[in-house]
N, C-alpha and C positions, 0 to 999 in steps of 0.2 A: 326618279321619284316623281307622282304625280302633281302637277301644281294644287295650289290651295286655294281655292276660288275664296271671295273674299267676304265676311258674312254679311247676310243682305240685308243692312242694315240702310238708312237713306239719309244717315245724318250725311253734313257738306264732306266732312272727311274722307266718308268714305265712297262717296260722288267722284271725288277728286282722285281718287286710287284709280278708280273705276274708267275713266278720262284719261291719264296717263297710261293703265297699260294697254285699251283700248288704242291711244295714237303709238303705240311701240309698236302694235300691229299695223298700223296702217302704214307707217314709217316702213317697217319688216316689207309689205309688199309692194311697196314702191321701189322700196330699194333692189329686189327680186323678183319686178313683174313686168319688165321692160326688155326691150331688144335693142341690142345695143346698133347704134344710130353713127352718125358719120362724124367728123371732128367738127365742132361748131365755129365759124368765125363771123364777124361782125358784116353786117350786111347792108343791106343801103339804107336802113334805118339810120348809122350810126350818124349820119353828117344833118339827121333832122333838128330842126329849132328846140325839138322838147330835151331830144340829148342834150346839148349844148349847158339846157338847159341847169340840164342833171350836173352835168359838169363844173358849171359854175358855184352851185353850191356846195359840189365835195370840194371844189379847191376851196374858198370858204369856210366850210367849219373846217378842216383842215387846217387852215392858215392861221383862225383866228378865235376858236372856240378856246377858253379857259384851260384843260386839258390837253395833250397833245394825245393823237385819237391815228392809231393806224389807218390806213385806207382801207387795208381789205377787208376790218371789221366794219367800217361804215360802209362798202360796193354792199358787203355779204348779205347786210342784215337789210340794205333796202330792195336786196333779190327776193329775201325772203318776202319781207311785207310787199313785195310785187304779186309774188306767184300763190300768196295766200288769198289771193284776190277769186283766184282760179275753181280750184277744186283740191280737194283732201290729198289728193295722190300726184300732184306737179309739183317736185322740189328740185330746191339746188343742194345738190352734193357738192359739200366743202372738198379737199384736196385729199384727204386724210379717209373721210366718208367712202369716196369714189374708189378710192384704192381697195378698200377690206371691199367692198360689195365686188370687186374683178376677181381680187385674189378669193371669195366664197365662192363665186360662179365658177372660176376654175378648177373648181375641189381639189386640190389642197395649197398648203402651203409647207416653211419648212421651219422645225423647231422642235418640241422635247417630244409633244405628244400626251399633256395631260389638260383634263378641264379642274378650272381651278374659280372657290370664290372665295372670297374673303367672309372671315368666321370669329365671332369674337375678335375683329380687328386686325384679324392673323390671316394672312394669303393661303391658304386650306385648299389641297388636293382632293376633289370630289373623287376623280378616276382617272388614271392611266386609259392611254388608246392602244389595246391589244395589239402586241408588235413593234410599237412604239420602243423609241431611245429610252425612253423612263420605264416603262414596262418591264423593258430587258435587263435595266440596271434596280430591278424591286421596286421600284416606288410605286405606293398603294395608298387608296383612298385614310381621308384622315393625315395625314404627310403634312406638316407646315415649313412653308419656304421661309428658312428665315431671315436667309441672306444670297444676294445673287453679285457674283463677281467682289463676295468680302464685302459689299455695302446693306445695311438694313434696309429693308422697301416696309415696314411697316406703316411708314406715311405716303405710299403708293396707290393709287387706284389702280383694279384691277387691271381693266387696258392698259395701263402702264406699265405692270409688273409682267404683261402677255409683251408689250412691245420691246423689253430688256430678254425674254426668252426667245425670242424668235430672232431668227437670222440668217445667212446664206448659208448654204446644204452645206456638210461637211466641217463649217466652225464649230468652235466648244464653248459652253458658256460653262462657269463655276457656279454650284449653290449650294448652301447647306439649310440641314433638314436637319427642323426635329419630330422625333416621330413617340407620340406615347408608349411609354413602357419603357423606353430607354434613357440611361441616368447623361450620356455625351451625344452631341451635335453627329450628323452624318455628313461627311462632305463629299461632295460627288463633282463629278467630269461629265458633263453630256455632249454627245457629239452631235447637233441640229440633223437632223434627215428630213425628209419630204413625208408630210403627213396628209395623209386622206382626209379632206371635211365630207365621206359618208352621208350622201342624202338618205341611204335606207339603215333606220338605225336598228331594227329587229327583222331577220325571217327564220322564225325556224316554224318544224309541226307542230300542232297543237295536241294532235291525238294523228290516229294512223293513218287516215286520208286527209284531213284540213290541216292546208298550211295558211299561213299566217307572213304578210308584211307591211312592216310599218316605213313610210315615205314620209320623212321630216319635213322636205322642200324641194323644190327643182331645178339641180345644179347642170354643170354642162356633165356629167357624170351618170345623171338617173337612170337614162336608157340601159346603160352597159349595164350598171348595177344591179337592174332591175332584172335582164336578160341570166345576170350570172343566179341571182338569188333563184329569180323561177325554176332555172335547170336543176341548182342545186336540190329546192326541193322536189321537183320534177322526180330526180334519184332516190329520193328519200319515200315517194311512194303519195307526192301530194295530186287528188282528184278532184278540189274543190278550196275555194281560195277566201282570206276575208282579208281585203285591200283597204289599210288605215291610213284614212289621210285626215282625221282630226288635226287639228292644229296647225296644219300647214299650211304656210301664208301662200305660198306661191313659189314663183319664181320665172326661169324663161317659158320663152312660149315656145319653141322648138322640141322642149324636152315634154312640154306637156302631149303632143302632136306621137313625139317616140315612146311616152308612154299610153297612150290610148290605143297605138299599134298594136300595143300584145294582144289586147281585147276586140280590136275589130276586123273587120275582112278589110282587103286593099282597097280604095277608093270610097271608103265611109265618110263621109263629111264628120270632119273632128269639133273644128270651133270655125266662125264668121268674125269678121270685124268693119267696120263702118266707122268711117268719119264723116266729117262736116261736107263734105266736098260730093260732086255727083262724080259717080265713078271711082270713088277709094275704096269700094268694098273690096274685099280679100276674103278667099275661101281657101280654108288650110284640111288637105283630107288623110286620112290613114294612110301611112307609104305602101303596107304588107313586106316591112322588114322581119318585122317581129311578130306578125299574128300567131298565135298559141292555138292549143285546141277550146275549142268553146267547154272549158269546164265551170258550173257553177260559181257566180260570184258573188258576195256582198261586200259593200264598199260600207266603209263607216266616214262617217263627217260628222260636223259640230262645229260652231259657231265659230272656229279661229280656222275653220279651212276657208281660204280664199284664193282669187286668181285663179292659178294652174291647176291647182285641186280641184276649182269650180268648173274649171272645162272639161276634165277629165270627167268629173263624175256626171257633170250635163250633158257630156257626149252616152257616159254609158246608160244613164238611164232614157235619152231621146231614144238610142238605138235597141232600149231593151237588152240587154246585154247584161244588166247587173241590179241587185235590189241595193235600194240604195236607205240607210238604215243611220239614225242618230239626229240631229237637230239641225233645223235650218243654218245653213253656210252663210260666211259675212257677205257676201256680196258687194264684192270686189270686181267690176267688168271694165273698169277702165285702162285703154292701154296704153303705158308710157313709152316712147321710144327716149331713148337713153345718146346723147351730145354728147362729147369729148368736147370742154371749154380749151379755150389757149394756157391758161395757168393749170393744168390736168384734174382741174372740177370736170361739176358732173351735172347734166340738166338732164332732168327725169322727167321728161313733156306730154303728158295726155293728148294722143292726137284719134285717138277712136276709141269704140267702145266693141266689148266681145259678145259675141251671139250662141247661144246652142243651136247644135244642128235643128231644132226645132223651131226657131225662131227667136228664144226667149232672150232679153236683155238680163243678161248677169249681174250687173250693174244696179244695186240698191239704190235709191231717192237719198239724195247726202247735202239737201240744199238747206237741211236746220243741221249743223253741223253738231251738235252737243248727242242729240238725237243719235244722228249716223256713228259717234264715237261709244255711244254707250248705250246703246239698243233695248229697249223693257225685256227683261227676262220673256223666254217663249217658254209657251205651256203648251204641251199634247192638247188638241181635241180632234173629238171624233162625231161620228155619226151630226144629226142636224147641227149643231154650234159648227161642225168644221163645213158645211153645205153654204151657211150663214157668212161665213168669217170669208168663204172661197168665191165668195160672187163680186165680191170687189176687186178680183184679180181678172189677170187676159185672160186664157184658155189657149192653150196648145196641145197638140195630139204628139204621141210619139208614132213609132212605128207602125203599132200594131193598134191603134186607133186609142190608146189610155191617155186618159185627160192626166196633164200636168201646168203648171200654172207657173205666172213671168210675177215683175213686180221686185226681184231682185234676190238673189241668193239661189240657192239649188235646194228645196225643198225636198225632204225626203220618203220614200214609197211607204216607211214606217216610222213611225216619229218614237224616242225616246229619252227622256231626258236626263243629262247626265247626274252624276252623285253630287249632294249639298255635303260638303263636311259639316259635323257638331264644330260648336266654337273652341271647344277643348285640342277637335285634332287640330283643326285649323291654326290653332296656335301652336302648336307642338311642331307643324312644320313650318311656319313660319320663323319661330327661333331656331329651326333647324335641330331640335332634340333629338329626331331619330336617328338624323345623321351624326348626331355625336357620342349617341349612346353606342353604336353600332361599332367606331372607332375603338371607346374604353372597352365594348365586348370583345371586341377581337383581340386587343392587348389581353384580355385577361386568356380569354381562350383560343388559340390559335389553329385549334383544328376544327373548325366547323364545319359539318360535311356539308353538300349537297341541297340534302333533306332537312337542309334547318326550318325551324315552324317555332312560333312562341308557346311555349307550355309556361304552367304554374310558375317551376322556378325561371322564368328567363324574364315570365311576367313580373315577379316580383324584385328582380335586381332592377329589371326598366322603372317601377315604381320609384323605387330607393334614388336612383339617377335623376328621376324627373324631380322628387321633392327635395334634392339636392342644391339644383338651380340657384344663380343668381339670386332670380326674379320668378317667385313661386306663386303659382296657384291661388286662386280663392279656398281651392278645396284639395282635400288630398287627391295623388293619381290615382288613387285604388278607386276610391270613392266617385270621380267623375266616372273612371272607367267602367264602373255598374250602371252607371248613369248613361251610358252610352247606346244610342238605337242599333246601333251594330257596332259590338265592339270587337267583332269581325274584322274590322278594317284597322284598328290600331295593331291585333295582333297582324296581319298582313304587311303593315307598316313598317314592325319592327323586324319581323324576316326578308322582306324585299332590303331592307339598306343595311342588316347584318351581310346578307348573302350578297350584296353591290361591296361590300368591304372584301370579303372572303375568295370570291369567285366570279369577281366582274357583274356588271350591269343587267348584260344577258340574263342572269341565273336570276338576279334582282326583280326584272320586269316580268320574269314569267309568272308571280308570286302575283304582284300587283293584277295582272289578270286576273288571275280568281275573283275579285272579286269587281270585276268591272261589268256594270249592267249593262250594255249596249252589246260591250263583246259579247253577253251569254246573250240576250238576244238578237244578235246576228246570227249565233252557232243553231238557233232554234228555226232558222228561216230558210235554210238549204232544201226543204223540198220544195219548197215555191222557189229556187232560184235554179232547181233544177230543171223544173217547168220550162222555165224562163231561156235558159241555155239550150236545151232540147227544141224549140221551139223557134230559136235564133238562129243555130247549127243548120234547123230542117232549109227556112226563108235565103241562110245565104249560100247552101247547097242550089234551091231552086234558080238563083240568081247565074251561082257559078254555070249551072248548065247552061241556063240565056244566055250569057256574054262569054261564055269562057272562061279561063283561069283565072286572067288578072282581076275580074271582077271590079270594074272601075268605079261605077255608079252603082250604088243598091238603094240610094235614099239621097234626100239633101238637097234638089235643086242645083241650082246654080255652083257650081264649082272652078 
């Protein structure tokens, strides 16, 4: 399901939304945009006067404060206000933190195999992971847990209710389910398995040469993922590719480096990094593990791709390699190397910043932090206002002499900007309506093919559903939904999470394309990125003959 962006309105409230899911992001790429670093232990700092100093005072309130006050809560929270001092993206990872961000880089862990939120109060089954222990034993989106091991978790928070499911490979937890339509409780035996956390969450074709994949984040898994996805659609007959990295925050940098391989020749300069120090620059280049054939690419981005997404895509467009299509990236260039504390915390330490092969600093201006967390809406412009708007940026060349410009984020070769929902849908997914209507549709109807689509009558049971509601409308469903600038997208709505209930996620999300503006014009820009590709193919043929195979150097300087 698409998220609901939030409507732009500028009272404090909705500032304040605006601000918290903005630092989830930036939390999201800290927590997956670092290398992880050596075990940390106390250093010759520890015996200085200011320690001592620090010490004195936790034994103190400690001892003598009104309250009796854990230590680790007073060390934790004056790390915090230490490292807040820093920058946006140097945090301490609690015990608990540090753990889920190993076990995500590891791609997987082990447990039932479904994503779950809480609905109406109720622990609610979004979707089984194809393959999956629950899969295999039916459980299907709509599914409420209603008891895990004989005890209610209705007063549970979600990570709570994930940390009672998960456990060593091979144990069984108990839970029961009730599932709409049915008059008695389901009780089920699951036996934990290893489940994949999947950084590419879609590749299939789109039509009979364009394939299509979408890269959530970048696990220690991407590479292989990525190798398996391309081959498969490789088979299936794909000659030109649209690489979505919307929304992804990031992650390692190693994997970004194995994913920029498939797209470049061996020895292209990938990404640079610089710290404070003379002589810490680091220059990380394409291995030619995975280079592919030079077929047409467009990359899509948007404003929550950041970090490893912003190398990748600052690599392909430095090197020409890929049009790069959708709205300016967060810019995200800072790099954290990632401590192992003595208590198995976690320091996520900004010790340099990322560079495009071109030179540009990835890395947004985040010194009014409000600013950096909630950024002014970007607007398309072109011709003079975008001439106007560009002269207060650096200038950089890529390859083939095309001016691209620094100043923070990866701007894109064509700008487009993403869908506003009306307030109508935007609430409909926010109470999560389609996703509940979808569950009562499939209790009612259980054979939904394929080719589900909302017509007249499916429109008019969704109506009846919606004015059903708790918590109803100013106006009827019908009535908003004439009201509607595309009500296009609500019918879309309501067949992608019928068919997410019916036939998995997959079948769901190909529906949601329909009507996604950036994808249709990406799909409209393959002859300029045929150009593009014929023309990169020709430059690092010319190269291969100079040096030979391995083709070490074709650009980049310093390596």
């Amino acid at each position: 399901m698409p998220e609901a962006p939030e409507n732009q309105s500028t009272s404090p409230a909705s500032r304040r939304r605006r601000v918290l899911g903005a630092t989830a992001l930036v939390a999201s790429t800290t927590l997956l945009g670092g290398a992880f670093g050596p075990r940390l232990f106390a250093g010759p700092d520890a015996t200085s006067p200011v320690i001592k100093e620090y010490s004195d005072i936790l034994s103190t309130a400690r001892a003598w404060y009104a309250d009796d006050l854990p230590a680790d809560k007073l060390v934790y929270s004056s790390i915090q206000g230490m490292l807040a001092t820093l920058d946006p993206h140097t945090a301490f990872l609690e015990p608990e933190e540090y753990g889920a961000m190993q076990e995500k880089q590891r791609g997987s862990f082990y447990g039932l195999g479904i994503i779950i939120s809480k609905r109406n109060g109720k622990i609610t089954v979004i979707t089984p992971v194809e393959g999956s222990p629950a899969y295999r034993l039916g459980i299907r989106a709509g599914d409420i847990i209603d008891k895990v091991e004989g005890q209610s978790i209705d007063d549970l928070a979600v990570d709570a209710v994930v940390k009672k499911l998960k456990g060593p490979k091979g144990t069984k937890v108990n839970i029961t389910i009730v599932r709409p339509g049915l008059d008695e409780p389901l009780q089920m035996t699951v036996t934990r398995a290893a489940i994949p956390t999947n950084s590419i969450s879609y590749a299939f074709m789109l039509d009979d040469g364009t394939g299509y994949i979408r890269l959530k984040d970048f696990t220690h898994t991407s590479g292989s993922e990525l190798n398996e996805a391309w081959s498969r659609l490789e088979k299936q007959g794909m000659k030109k590719l649209v690489f979505d990295l919307r929304g992804n925050p990031g992650g390692l940098l190693d994997q970004s480096i194995a994913v920029s391989d498939f797209f470049l020749q061996k020895g292209m300069k990938v990404v640079s990094t610089r710290g404070r120090t003379s002589g810490s620059e680091q220059s990380f280049s394409a291995p030619g593990k995975g280079t592919r054939a030079a077929i047409p690419v467009v990359v899509l981005v948007n404003k929550g791709s950041a970090s490893a997404s912003e190398i990748v895509s600052g690599a392909l467009q430095d090197h020409d390699r890929a049009i790069i299509v959708g709205q300016t990236s967060w810019g995200k260039g800072l790099v954290q190397s990632v401590y192992t504390l003595t208590d198995n915390a976690g320091l996520a330490l900004t010790s340099a910043k990322y560079y495009t092969p071109a030179g540009r600093c990835i890395q947004r201006d985040y010194h009014d932090v409000l600013e950096y967390l909630t950024p002014e809406e970007e607007e398309g412009i072109a011709g003079a206002d975008a001439a106007v708007a560009n002269e207060k940026k650096e200038v950089f060349k890529t390859d083939t002499g095309r001016t691209v410009y620094g100043g923070g984020g990866i701007t894109p070769d064509v700008f487009v900007k993403g869908e506003t929902l009306s307030r109508f849908a935007a609430t409909l997914y926010a109470r999560g309506t389609f996703f509940e209507f979808a569950v009562q549709y499939r209790s009612k109807h259980p054979d939904v093919p394929k080719d589900f689509r909302a017509n007249d009558l499916v429109r008019e049971e969704f109506f009846k559903f919606v004015d059903s509601r708790p918590i109803p409308f100013d106006t009827k469903a019908r009535e908003a939904y004439a009201k509607e600038k595309d009500p296009g997208f609500i019918d879309r709505a309501i067949a992608e999470e019928v068919l997410n209930a019916a036939h998995g996620r997959d079948a769901g999300y190909r529906v949601s394309l329909e009507g996604d503006t950036q994808l249709q014009k990406a799909m409209s820009l393959f002859p300029e990125a045929e150009k593009l590709a014929q023309a990169y193919a020709a430059r690092a043929g010319e190269q291969t003959a100079q040096k030979g195979p391995s083709l070490p150097k074709l650009v980049g300087g310093k390596d």
